[in-house]
Backbone as JSON Lines, residues from 0, in Angstrom:
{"i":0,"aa":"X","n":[56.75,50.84,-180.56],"ca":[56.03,50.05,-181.55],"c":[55.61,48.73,-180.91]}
{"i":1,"aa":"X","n":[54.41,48.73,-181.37],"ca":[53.68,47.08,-180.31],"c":[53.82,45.92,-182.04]}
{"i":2,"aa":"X","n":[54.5,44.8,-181.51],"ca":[54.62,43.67,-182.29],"c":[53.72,42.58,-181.64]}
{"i":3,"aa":"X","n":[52.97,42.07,-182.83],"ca":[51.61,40.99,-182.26],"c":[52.2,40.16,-182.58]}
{"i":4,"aa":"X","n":[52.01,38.86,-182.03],"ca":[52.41,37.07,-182.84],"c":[51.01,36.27,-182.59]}
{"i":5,"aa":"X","n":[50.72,35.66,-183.6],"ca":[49.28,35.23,-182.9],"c":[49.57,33.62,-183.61]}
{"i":6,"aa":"X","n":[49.75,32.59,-183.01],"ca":[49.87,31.05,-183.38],"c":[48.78,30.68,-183.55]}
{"i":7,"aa":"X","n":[48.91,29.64,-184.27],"ca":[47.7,28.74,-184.63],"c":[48.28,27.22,-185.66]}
{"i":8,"aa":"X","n":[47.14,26.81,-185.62],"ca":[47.52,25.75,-186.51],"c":[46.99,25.96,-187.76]}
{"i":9,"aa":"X","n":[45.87,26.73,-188.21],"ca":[45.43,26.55,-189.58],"c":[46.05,28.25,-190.34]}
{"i":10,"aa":"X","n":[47.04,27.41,-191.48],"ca":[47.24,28.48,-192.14],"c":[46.3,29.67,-192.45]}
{"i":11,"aa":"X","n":[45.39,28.93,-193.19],"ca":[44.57,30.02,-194.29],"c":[44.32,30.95,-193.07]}
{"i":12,"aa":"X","n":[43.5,30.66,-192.15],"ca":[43.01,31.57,-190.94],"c":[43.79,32.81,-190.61]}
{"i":13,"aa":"X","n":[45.08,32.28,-190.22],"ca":[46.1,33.4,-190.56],"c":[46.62,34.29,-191.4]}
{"i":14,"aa":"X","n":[46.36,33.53,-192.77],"ca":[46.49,34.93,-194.03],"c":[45.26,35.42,-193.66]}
{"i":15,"aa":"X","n":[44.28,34.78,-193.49],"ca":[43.15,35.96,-194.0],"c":[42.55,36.67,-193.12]}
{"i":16,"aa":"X","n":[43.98,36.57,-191.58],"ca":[44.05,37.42,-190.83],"c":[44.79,38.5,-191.27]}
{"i":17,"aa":"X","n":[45.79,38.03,-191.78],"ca":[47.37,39.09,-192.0],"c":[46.21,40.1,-193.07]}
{"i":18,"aa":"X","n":[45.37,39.75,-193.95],"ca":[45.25,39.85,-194.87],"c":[44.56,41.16,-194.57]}
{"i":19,"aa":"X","n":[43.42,40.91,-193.82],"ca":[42.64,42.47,-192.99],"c":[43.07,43.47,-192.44]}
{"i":20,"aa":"X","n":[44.74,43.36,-192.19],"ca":[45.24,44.0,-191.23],"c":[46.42,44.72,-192.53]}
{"i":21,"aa":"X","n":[46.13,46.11,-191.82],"ca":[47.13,47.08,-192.79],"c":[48.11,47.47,-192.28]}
{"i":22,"aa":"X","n":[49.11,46.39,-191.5],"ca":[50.4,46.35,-190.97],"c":[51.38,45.45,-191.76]}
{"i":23,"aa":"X","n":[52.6,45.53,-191.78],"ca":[53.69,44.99,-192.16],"c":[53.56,43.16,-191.41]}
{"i":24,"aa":"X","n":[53.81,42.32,-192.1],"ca":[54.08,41.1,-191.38],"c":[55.02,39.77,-191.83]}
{"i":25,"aa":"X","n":[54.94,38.78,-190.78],"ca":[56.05,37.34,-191.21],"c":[54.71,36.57,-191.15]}
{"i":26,"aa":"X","n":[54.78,35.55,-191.72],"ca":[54.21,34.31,-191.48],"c":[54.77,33.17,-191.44]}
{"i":27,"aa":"X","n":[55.81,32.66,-190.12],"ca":[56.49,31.42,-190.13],"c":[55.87,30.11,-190.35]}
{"i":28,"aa":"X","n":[56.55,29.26,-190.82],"ca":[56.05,27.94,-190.46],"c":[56.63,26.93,-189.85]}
{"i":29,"aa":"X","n":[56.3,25.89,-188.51],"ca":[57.14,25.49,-187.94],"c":[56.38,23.93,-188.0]}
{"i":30,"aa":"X","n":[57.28,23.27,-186.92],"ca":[56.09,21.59,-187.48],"c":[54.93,21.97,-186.75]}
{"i":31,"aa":"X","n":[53.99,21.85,-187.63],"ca":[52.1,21.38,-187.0],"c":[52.1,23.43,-187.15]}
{"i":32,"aa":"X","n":[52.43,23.81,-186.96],"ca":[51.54,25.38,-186.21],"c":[52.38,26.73,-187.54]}
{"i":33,"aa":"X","n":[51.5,27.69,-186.83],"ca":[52.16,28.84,-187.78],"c":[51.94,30.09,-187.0]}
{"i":34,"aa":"X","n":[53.12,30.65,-187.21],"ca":[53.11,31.89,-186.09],"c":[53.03,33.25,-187.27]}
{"i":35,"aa":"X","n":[52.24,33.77,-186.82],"ca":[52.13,35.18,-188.03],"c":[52.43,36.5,-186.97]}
{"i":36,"aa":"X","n":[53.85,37.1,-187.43],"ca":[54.45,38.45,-186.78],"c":[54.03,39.31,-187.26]}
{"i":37,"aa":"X","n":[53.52,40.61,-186.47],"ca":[52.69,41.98,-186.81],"c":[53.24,42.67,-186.34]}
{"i":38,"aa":"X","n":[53.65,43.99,-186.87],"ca":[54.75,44.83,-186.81],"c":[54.13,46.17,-186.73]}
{"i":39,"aa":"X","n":[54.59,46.97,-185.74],"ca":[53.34,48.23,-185.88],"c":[51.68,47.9,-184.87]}
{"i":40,"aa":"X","n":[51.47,47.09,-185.07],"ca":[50.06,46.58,-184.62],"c":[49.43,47.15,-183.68]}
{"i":41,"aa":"X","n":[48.25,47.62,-184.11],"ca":[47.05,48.86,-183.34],"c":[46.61,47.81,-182.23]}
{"i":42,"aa":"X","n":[45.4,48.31,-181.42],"ca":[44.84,47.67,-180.59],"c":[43.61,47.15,-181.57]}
{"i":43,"aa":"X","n":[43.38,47.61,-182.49],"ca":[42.22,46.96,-183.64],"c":[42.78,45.46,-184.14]}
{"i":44,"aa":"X","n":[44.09,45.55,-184.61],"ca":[44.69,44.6,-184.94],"c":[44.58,43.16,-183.84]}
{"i":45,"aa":"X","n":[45.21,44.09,-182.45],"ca":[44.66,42.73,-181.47],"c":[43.82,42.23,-180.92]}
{"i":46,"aa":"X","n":[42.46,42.83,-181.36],"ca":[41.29,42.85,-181.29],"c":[40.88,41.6,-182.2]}
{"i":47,"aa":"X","n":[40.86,41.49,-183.44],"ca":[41.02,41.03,-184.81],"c":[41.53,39.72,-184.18]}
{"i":48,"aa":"X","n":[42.66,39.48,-183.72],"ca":[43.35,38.73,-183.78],"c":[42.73,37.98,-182.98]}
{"i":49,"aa":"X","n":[42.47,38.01,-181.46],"ca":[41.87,37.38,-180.72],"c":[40.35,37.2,-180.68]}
{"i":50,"aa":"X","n":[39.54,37.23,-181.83],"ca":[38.63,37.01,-182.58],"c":[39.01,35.91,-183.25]}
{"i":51,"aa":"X","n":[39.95,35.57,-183.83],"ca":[40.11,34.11,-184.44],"c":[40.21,32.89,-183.65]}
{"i":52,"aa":"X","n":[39.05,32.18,-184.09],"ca":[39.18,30.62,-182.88],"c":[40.11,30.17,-183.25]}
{"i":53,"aa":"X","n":[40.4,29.12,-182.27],"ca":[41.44,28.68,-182.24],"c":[43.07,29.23,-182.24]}
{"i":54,"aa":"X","n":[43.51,30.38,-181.99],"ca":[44.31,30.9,-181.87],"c":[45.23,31.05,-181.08]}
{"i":55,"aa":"X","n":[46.35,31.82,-180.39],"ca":[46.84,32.11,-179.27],"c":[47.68,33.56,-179.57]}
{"i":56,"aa":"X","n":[47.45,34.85,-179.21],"ca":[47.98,36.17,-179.04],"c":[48.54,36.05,-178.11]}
{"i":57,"aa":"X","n":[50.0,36.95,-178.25],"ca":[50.96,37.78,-177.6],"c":[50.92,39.05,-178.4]}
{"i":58,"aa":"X","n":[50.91,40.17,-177.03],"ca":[51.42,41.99,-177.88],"c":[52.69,41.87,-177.23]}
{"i":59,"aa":"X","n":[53.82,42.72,-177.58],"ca":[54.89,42.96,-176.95],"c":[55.06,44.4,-177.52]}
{"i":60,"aa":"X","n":[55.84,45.35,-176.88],"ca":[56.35,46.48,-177.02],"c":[57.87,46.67,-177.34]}
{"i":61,"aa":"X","n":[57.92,46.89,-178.31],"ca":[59.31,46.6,-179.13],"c":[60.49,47.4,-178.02]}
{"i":62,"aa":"X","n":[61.38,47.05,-177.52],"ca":[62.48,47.22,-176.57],"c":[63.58,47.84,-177.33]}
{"i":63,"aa":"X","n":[64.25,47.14,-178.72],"ca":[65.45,47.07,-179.08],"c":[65.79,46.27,-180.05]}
{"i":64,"aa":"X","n":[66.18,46.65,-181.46],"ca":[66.67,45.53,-182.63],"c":[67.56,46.66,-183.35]}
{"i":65,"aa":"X","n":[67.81,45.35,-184.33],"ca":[68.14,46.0,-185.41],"c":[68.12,45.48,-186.92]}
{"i":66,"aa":"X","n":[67.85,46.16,-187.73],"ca":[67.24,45.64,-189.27],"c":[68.01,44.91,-189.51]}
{"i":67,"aa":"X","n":[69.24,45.89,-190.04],"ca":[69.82,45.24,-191.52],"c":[71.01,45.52,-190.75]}
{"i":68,"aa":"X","n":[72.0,44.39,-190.79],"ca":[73.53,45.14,-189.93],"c":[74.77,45.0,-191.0]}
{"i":69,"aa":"X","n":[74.45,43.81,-192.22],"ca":[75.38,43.5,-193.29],"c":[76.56,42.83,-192.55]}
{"i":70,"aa":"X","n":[77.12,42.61,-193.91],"ca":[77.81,41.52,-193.63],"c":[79.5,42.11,-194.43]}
{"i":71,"aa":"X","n":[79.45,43.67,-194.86],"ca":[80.22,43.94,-195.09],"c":[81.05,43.86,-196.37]}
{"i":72,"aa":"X","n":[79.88,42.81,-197.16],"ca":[80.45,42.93,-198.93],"c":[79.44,43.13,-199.57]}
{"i":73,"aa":"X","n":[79.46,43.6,-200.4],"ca":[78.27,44.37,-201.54],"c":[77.92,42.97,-201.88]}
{"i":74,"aa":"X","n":[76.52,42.9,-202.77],"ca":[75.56,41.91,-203.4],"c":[74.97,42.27,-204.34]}
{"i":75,"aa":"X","n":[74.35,41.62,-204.88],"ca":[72.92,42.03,-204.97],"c":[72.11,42.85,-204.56]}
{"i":76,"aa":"X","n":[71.71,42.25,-202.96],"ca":[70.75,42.77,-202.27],"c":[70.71,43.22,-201.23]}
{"i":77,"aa":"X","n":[72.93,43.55,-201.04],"ca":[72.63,44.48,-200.23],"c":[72.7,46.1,-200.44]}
{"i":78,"aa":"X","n":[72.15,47.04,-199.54],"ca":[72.25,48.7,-200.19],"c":[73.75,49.16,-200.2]}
């Protein structure tokens, strides 16, 4: 699975990137900039992406994670 991150400084630009794109995503916010994570992400997607001025893309090829590992007491929200 290829994961995109594409930084920038102007929010909206970024939703209404995330927004075109029919992949799963994060949209962090950190001081001044905003990094929007794409999960799944085609080569259309990074296409898209590096079409937005002002921007900066990374693809990476997912290696190794893991979701959900818990914490070992029921919640709410966990399954």
């Amino acid at each position: 699975m290829r994961v995109l991150f594409v930084e920038g400084k102007e929010e909206g630009a970024l939703r209404a990137l995330a927004g075109e794109l029919s992949h799963p995503y994060w949209l962090l916010a950190g001081e001044g900039v905003f990094l929007l994570q794409v999960f799944g992400a085609s080569e259309e997607a990074a296409a898209k992406a590096q079409g937005v001025p002002g921007v900066r893309v990374w693809a990476f090829r997912l290696q190794d994670g893991v979701v959900y590992r818990g914490c070992g007491k029921k919640s709410a929200t966990s399954p």
